[in-house]
C-alpha positions as MATLAB code, in Angstrom:
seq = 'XXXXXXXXXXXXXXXXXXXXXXXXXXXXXXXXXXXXXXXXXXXXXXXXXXXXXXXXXXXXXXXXXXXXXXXXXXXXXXXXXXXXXXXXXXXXXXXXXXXXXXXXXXXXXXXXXXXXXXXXXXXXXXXXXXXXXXXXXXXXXXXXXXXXXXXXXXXXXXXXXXXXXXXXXXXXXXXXXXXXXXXXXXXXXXXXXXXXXXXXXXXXXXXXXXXXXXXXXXXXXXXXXXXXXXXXXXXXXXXXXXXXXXXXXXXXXXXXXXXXXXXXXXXXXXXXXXXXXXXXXXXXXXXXXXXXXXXXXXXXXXXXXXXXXXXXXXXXXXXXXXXXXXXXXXXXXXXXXXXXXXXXXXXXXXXXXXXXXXXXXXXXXXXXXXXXXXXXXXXXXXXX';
ca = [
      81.138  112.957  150.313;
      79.818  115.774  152.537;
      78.450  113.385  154.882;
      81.491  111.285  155.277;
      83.373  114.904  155.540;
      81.244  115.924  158.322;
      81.269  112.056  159.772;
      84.902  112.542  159.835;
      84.998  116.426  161.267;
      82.648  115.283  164.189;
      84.956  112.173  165.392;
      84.105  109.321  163.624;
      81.719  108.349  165.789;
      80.262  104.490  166.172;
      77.188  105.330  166.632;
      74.371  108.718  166.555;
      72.472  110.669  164.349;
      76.006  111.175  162.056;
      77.183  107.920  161.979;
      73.340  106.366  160.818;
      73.497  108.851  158.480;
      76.715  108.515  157.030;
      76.050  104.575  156.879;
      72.710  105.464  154.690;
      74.717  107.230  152.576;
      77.370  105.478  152.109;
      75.208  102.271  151.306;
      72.776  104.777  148.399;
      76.310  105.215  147.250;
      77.834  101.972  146.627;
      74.668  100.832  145.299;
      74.222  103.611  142.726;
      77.609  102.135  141.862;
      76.938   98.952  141.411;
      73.883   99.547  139.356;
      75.743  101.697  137.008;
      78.281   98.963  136.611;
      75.809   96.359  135.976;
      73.685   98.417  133.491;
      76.739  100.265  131.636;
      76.337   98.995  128.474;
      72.297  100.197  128.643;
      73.042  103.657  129.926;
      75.712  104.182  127.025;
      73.448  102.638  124.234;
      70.693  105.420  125.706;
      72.702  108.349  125.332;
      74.440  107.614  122.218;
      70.986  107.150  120.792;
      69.993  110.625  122.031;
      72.993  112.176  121.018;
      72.711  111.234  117.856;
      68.819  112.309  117.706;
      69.753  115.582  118.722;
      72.861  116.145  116.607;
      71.561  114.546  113.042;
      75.095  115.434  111.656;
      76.905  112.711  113.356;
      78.221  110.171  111.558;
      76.558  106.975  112.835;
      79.688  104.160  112.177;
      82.206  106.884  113.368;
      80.979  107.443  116.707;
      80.386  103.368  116.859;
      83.625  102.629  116.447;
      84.574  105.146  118.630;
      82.691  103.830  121.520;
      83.712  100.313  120.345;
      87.065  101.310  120.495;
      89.700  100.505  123.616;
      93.296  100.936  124.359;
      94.699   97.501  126.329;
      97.550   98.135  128.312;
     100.833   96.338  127.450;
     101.973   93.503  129.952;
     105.472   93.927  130.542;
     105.599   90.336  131.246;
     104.622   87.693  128.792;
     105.982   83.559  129.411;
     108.540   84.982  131.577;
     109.875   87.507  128.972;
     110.797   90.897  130.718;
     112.034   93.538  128.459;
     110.475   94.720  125.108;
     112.907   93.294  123.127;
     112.780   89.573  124.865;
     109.107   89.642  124.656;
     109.050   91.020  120.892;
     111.904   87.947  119.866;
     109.899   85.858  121.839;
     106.563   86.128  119.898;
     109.060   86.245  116.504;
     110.247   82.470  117.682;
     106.593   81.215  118.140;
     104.901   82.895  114.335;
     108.130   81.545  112.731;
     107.144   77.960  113.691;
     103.555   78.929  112.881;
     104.656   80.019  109.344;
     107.219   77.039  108.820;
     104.626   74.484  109.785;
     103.381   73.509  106.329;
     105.666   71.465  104.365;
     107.574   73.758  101.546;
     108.953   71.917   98.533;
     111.507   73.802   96.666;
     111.112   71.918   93.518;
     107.540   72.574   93.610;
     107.630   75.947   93.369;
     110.081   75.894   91.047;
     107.962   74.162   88.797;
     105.039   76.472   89.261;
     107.748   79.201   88.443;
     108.780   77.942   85.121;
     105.461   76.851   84.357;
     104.713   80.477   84.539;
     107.686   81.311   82.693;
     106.857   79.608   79.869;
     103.278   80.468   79.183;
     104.420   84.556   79.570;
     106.629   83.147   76.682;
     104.034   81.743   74.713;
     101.859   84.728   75.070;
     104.337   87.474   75.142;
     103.064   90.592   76.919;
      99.806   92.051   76.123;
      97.271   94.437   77.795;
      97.192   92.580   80.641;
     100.688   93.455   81.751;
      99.217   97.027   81.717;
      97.751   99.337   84.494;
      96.222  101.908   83.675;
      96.081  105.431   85.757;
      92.119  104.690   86.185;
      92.383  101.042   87.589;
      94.792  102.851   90.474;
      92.098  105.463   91.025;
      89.253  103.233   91.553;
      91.495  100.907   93.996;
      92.989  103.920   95.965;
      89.176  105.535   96.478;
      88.407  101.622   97.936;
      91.272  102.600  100.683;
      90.321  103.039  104.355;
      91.897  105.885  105.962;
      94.384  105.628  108.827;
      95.724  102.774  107.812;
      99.761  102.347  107.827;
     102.180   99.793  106.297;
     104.037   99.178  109.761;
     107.376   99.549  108.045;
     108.091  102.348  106.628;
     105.578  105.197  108.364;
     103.321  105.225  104.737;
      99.702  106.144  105.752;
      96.352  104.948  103.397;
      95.884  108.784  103.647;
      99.239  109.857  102.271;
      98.257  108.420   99.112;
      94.355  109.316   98.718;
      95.189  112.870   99.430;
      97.923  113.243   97.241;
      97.860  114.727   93.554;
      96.727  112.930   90.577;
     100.403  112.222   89.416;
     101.199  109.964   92.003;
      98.463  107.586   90.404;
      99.656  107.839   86.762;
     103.288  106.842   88.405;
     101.480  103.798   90.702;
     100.114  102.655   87.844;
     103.835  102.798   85.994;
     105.127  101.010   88.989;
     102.460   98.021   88.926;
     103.277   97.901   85.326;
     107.105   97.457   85.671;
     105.773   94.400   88.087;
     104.024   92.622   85.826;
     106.196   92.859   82.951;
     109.490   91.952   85.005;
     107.864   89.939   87.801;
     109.926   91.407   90.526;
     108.047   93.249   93.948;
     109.940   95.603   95.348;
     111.574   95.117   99.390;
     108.377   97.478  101.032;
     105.767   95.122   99.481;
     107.701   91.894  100.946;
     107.715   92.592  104.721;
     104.926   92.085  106.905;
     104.893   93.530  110.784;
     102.683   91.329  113.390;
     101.515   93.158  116.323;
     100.077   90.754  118.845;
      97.249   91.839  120.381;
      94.792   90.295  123.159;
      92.245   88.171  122.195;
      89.696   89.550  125.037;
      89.306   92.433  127.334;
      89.766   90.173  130.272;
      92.826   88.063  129.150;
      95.556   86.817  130.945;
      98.067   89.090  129.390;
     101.125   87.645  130.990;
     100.160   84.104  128.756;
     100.948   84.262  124.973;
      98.782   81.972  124.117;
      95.652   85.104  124.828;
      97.090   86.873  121.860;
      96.524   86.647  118.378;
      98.523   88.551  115.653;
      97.067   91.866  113.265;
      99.499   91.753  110.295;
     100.475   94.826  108.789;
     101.822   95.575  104.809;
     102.541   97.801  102.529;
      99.561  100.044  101.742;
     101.073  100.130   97.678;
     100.526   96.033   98.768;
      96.569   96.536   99.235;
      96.329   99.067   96.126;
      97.449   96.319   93.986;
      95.510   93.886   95.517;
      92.781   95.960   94.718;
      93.370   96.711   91.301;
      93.960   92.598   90.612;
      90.295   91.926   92.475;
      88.303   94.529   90.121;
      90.067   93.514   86.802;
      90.052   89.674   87.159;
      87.614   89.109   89.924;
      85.179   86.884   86.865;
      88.575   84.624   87.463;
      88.231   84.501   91.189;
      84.927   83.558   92.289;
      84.419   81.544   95.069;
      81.542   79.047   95.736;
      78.158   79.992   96.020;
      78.361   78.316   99.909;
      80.657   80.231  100.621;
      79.457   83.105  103.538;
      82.223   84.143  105.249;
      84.501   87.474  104.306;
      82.364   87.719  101.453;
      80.908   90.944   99.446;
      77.221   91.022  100.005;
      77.232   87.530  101.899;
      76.430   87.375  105.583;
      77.238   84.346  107.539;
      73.213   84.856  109.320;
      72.601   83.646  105.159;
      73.582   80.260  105.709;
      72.289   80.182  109.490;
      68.668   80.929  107.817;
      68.849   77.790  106.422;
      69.304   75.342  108.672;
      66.767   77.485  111.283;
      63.604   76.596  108.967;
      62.160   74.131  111.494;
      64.062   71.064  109.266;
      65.167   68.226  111.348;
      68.822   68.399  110.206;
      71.583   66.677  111.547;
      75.104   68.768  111.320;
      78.804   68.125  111.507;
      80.556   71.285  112.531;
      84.669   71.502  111.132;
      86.461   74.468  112.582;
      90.466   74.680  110.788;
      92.458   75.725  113.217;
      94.693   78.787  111.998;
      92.958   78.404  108.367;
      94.404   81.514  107.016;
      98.433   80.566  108.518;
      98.330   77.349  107.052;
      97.891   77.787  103.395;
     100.048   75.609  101.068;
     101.722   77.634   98.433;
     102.088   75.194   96.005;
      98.384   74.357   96.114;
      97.456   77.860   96.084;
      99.576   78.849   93.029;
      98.610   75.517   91.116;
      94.668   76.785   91.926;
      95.326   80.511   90.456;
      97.048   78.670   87.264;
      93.713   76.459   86.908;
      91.824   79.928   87.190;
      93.221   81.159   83.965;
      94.650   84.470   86.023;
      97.134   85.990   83.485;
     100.716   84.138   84.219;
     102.105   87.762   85.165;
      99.705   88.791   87.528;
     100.571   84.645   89.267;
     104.231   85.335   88.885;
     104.034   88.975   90.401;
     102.219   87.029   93.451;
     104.484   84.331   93.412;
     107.476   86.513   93.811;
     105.599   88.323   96.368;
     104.808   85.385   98.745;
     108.079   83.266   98.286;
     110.290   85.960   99.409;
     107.956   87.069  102.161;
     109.333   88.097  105.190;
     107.838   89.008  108.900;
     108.479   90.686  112.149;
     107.137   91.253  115.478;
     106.580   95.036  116.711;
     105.954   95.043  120.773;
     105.927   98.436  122.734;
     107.804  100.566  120.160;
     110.837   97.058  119.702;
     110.590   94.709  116.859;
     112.184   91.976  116.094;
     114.672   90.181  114.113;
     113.298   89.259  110.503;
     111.709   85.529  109.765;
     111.156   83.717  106.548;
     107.343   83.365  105.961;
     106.504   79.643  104.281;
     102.907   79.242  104.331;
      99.708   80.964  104.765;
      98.078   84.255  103.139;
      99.198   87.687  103.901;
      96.174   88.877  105.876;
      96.578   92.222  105.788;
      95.296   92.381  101.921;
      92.296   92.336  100.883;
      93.064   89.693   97.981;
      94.077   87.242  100.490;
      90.507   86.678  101.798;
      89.870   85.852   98.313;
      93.032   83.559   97.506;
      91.974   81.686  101.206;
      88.649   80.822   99.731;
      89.780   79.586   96.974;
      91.858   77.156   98.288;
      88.557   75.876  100.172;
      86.498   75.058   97.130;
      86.731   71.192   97.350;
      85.887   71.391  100.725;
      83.060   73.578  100.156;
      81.673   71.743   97.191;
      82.349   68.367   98.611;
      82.040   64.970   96.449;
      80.015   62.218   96.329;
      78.117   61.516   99.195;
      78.897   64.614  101.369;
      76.320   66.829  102.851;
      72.567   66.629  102.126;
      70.022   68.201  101.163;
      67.215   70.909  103.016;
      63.911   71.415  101.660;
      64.816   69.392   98.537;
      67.432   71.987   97.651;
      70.879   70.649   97.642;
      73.330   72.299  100.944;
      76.201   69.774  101.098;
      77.976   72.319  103.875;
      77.844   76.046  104.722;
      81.679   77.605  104.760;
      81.481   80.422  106.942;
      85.569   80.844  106.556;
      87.783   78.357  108.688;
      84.272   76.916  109.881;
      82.200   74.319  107.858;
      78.990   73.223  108.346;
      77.447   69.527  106.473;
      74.523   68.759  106.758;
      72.320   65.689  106.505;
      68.346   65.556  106.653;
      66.882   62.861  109.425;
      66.108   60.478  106.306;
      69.521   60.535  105.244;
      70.347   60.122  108.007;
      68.407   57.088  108.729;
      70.029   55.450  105.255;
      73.724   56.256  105.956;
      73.346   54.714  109.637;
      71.115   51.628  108.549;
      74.104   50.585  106.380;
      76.703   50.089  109.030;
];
């Protein structure tokens, strides 16, 4: 800057001692710049290092996901949509059809419903209608903090940091669930916030979003409390990597990177977790054994489920949700596996084998991966 200041006090000249010097410098300059650009990443993985060596009292995954995290700007166009409240209806219109596309039979869930009905009959209500004040505790520790319900302005933290009598009456409230299956309105609506799906998306196109769904933090505490008591009841398949405690999807990608000739057949679902059948789902968790009031809690939960879409401080009108989990709980990862397990375990004849142990396919979530060794291979194809 001081030499294009003085280029500029002296004339501007074309040519000279000033001008060659403010061309030099100028050129140093931009390529500084460009350097920095190109090395960015490198330069901010060095000093976070040696900030971090120097102050030993920094939380590591704090400042990561500080550094991690970015603020997107809001298009105030999207598919031709120019005010908040177009663009928020607009995105409403396209998750309805999204959560309509599965076919819904009436009838069917009825029958699950009375099904249910009549086995809470047979058994009458027992401990397992109850919650007690230390199941809430242990679920509400498991919260993250600054997390909201989207609805209603309830913060994760408003509950953690409040007294030990709000648990006892949580635990009252989960109770009154169970024992007259009925959810209350705050547990049954769901906000979707579309966000981009990259840093350098088109975000005048819907199609670059995806959707973060956000429910009822009360919603994730009782999730919570249902994974730790019953969770014997709602194991998934050892294949399965994916979303997993203590599972890593680099697990199953050990495997097949042993130096094996192995042929694979790669099966990505497209909108896996949208797409869930509720029938199928509820006639899974009734095959599980789950207690029939704990089922008809989450039955009443999901059949009167109902979304919106928040955009730029607007949301939109209310939609009936017919298929797929809620993914803003935590159970729903679980109840999304679940409904994998034939696919995972495969029957006769599907997937293969590596190193003489048996891999018929590695779920990672949505993606699965079967596998054949170059000998079975060889037999399947010599038979057609």
């Amino acid at each position: 800057m001081l030499w294009h200041n003085l280029w500029v006090d002296c004339g501007c000249p074309h040519c000279g001692a000033v001008a060659d010097i403010m061309r030099r410098t100028r050129a140093t300059y931009h390529y500084a710049l460009r350097s920095v650009r190109k090395h960015e990443q490198e330069i901010v993985n060095d000093r976070f290092a040696t900030a971090l060596l120097s102050h030993k009292d920094r939380d590591f995954w704090s400042e990561v996901k500080r550094i991690c995290a970015h603020k997107t700007c809001q298009s105030n166009m999207v598919d031709k949509q120019f005010t908040p409240d177009s663009i928020a209806d607009y995105f409403a219109h396209k998750y309805e059809d999204l959560y309509s596309s599965v076919s819904y039979s009436v009838d069917d869930i009825k029958k699950i419903s009375d099904e249910l009905n009549t086995r809470i009959a047979r058994s009458g209500f027992n401990d397992e209608c109850a919650f007690s004040y230390s199941d809430v505790m242990k679920a509400i520790n498991r919260l993250h903090s600054g997390k909201g319900d989207g609805y209603r302005g309830l913060m994760s933290d408003h509950i953690k940091l409040a007294c030990d009598e709000l648990s006892a009456h949580i635990a009252m409230l989960f109770t009154s669930m169970s024992v007259h299956g009925f959810v209350p309105e705050d547990f049954q609506i769901s906000t979707i916030i579309p966000i981009p799906k990259g840093k350098n998306a088109n975000l005048t196109d819907s199609d670059n979003y995806r959707g973060i769904t956000i429910s009822s933090v009360l919603g994730k505490v009782f999730d919570l409390v249902v994974l730790d008591k019953y969770s014997d009841r709602l194991v998934t398949s050892d294949l399965q990597f994916g979303f997993k405690a203590r599972r890593s999807t680099n697990m199953s990608t050990m495997v097949l990177n042993n130096r094996s000739t192995v042929y694979c057949s790669m099966l990505d679902a497209t909108k896996a977790f949208d797409r869930v059948k509720y029938a199928k789902l509820f006639r899974l968790l009734l095959s599980r054994n789950l207690p029939p009031v704990i089922i008809r809690v989450l039955l009443f939960m999901y059949t009167h489920n109902t979304a919106r879409v928040a955009w730029n401080g607007v949301v939109s009108k209310h939609f009936v949700v017919l298929n797929g989990v809620k993914q803003s709980l935590t159970l729903s990862l679980t109840l999304c596996g679940l409904t994998g397990q034939k696919t995972h375990l495969g029957g006769p004849g599907l997937g293969g084998s590596v190193h003489e142990e048996a891999h018929p396919c590695f779920p990672y979530f949505a993606q699965r991966t079967f596998t054949r060794t170059h000998q079975e291979m060889r037999q399947r194809t010599s038979t057609f």
